[in-house]
GUGU-161082 format. One record per atom (N, C-alpha, C): y negated, x, z; residue number from 1; atom name. Coordinates in pm, 1 decimal. Each point is the difference from the previous one (the first is absolute). Last residue first. Layout:
<atoms>
[atom [Y X Z] NUM "CA"]
...
</atoms>
This chain:
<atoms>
[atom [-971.4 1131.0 -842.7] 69 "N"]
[atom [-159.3 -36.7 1.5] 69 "CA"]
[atom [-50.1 -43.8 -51.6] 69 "C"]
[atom [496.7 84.5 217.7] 68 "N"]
[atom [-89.3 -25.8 -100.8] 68 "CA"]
[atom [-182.9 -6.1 47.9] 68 "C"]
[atom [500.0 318.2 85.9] 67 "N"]
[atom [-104.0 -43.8 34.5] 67 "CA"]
[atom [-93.7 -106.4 -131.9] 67 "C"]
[atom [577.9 45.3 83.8] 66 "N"]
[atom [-118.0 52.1 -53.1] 66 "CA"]
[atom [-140.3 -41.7 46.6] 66 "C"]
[atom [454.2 -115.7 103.1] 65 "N"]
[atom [-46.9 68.4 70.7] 65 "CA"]
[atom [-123.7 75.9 -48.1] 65 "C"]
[atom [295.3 -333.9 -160.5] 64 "N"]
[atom [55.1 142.2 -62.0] 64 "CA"]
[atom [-67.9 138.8 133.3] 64 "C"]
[atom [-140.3 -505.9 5.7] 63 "N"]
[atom [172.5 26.0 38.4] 63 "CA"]
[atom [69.3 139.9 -20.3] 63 "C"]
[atom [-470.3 -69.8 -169.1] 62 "N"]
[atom [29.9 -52.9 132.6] 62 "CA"]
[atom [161.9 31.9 95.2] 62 "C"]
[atom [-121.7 -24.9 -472.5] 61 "N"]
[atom [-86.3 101.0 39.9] 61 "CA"]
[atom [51.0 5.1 134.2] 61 "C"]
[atom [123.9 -346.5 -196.5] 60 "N"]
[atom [123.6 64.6 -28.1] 60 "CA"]
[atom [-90.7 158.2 31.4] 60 "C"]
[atom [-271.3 -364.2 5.9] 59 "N"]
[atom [70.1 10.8 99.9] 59 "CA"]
[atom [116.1 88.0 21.8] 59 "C"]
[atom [-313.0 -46.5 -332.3] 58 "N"]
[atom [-110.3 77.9 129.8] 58 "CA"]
[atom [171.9 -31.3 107.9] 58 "C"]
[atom [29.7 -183.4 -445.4] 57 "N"]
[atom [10.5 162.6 24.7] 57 "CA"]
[atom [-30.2 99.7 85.1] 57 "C"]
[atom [180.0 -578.4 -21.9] 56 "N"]
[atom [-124.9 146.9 -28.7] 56 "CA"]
[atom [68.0 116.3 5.3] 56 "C"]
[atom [318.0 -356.4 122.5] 55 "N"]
[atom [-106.2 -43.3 -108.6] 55 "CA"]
[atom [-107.7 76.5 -37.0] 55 "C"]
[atom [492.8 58.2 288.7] 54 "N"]
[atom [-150.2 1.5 3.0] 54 "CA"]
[atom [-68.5 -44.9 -108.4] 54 "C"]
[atom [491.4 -109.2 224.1] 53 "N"]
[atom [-80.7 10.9 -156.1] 53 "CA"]
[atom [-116.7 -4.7 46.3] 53 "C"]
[atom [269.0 22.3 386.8] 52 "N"]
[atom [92.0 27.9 -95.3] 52 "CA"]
[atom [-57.5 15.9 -160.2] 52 "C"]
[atom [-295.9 -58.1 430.2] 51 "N"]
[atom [118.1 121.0 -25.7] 51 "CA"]
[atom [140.7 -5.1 -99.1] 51 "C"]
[atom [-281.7 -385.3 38.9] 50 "N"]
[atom [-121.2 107.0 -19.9] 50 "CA"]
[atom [136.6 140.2 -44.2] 50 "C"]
[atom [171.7 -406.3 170.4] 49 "N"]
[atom [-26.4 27.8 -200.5] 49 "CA"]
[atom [-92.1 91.9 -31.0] 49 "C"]
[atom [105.1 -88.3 472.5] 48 "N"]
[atom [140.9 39.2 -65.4] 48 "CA"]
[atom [-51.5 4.3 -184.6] 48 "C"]
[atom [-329.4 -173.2 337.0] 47 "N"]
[atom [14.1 152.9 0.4] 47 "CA"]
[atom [151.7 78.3 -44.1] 47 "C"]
[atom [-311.3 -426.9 -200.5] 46 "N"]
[atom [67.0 31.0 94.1] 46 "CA"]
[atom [33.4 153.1 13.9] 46 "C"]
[atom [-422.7 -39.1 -205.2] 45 "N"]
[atom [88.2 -77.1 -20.5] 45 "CA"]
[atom [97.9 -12.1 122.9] 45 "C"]
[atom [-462.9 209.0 -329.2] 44 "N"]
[atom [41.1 -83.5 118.8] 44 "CA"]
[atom [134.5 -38.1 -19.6] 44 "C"]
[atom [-322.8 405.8 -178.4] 43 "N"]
[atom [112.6 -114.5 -38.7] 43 "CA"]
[atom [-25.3 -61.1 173.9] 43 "C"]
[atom [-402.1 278.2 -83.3] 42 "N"]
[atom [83.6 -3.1 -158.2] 42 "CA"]
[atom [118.6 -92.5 12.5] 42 "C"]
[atom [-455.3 -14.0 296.3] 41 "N"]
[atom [119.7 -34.4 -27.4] 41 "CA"]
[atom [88.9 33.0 -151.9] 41 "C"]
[atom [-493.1 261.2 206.8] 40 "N"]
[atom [67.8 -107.4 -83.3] 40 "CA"]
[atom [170.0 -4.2 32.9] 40 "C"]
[atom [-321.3 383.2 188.4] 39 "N"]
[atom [-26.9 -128.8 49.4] 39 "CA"]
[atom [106.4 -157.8 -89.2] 39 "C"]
[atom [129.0 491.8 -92.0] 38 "N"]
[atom [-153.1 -41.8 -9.4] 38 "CA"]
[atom [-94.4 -121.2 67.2] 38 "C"]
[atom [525.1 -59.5 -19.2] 37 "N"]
[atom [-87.2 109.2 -62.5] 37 "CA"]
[atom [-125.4 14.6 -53.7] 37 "C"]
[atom [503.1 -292.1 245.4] 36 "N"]
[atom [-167.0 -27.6 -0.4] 36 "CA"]
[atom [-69.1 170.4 -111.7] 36 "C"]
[atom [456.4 -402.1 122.5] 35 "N"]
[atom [-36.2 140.7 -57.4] 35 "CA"]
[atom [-145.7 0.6 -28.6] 35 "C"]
[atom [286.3 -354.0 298.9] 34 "N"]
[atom [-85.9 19.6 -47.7] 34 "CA"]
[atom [2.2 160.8 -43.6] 34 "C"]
[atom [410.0 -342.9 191.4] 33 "N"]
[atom [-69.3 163.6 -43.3] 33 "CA"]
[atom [-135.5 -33.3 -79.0] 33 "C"]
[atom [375.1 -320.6 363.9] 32 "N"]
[atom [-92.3 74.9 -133.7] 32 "CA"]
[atom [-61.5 85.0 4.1] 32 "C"]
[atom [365.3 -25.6 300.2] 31 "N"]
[atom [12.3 -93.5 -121.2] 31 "CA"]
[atom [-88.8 -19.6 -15.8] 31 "C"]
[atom [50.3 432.5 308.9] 30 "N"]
[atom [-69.4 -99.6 -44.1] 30 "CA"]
[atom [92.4 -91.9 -106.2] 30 "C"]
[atom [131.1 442.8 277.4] 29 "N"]
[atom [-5.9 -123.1 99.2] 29 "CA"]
[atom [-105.9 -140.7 -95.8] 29 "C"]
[atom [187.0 430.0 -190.4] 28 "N"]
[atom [165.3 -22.2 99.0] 28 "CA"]
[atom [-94.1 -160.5 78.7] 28 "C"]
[atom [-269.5 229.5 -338.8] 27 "N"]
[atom [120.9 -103.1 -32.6] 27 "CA"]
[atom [111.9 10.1 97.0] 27 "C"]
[atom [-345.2 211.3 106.3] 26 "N"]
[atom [-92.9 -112.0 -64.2] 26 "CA"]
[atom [105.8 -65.0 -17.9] 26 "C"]
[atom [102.0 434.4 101.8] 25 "N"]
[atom [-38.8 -122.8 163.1] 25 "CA"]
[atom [-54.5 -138.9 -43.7] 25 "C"]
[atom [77.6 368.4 -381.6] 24 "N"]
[atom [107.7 -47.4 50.8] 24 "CA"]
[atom [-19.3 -69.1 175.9] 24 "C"]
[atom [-358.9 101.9 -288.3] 23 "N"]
[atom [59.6 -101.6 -35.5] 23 "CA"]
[atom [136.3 1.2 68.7] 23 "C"]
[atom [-470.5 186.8 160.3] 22 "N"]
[atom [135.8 38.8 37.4] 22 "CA"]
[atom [80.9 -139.9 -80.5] 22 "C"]
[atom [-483.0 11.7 56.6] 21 "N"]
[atom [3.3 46.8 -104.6] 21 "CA"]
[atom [180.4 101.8 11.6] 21 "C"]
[atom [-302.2 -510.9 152.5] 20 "N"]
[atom [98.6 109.2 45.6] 20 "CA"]
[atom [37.0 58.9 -96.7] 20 "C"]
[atom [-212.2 -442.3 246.5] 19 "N"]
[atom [-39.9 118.2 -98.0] 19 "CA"]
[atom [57.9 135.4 98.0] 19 "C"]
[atom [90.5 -561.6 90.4] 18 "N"]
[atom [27.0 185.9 23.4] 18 "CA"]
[atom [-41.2 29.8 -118.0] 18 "C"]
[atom [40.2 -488.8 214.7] 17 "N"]
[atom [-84.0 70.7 -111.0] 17 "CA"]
[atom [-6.3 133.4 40.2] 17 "C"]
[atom [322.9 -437.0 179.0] 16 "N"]
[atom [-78.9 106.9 75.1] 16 "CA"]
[atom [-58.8 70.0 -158.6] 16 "C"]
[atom [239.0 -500.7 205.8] 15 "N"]
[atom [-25.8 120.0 -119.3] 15 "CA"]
[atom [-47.5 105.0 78.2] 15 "C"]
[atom [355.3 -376.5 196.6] 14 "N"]
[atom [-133.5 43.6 14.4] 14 "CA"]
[atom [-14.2 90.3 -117.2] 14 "C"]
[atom [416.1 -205.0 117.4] 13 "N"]
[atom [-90.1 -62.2 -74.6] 13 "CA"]
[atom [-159.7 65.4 -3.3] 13 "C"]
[atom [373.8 100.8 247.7] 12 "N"]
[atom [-59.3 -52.1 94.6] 12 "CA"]
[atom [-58.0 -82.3 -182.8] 12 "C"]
[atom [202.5 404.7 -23.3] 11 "N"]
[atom [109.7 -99.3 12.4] 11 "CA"]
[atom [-48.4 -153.5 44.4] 11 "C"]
[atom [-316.3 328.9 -105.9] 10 "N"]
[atom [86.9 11.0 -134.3] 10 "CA"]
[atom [36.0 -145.7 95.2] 10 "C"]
[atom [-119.9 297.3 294.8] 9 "N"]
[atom [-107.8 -107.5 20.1] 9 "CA"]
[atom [29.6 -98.2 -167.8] 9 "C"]
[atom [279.3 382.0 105.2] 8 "N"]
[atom [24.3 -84.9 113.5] 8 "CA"]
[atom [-100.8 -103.6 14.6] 8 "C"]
[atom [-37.8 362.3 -265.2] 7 "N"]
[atom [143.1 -43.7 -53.0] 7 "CA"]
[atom [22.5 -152.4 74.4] 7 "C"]
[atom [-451.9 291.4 72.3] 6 "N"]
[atom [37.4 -97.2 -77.4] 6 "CA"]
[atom [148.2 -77.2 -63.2] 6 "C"]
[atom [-17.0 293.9 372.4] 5 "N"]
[atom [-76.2 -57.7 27.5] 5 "CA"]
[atom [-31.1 -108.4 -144.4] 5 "C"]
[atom [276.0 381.6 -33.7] 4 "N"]
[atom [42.4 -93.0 51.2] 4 "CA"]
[atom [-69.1 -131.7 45.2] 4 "C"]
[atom [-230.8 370.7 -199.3] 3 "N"]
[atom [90.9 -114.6 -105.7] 3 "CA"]
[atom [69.5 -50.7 -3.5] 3 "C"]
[atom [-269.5 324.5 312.1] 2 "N"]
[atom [-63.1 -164.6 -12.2] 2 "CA"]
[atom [135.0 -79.4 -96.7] 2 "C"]
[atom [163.8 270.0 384.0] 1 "N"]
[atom [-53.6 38.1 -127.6] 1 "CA"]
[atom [-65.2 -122.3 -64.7] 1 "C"]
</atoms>
């Protein structure tokens, strides 16, 4: 599965850049989170402070499973 594939390239030090509209595969395998919408970065951060305090409204959109546009 790839998100073993990045879990395992993680341990190595290596990054990897996933766009990905599945937050729960996002946060079982990234430490940071870019939140993107519309083309624009709305938050940046680690991926434990993303999922615990969102900062927008596009993101708590997001997590709720809501479509944004």
């Amino acid at each position: 599965m790839i998100e073993d594939i990045i879990l395992e390239e993680n341990k190595k030090g290596d990054m990897c850049n996933l766009n990905n509209s599945r937050y729960g595969s996002s946060k079982k395998v990234s430490n940071k989170y870019n939140f993107m919408n519309k083309g624009k970065i709305l938050e940046q951060s680690d991926s434990n402070a993303f999922f615990k305090k969102l900062k927008t409204n596009e993101a708590l959109k997001y997590i709720k499973g809501e479509i944004l546009f």
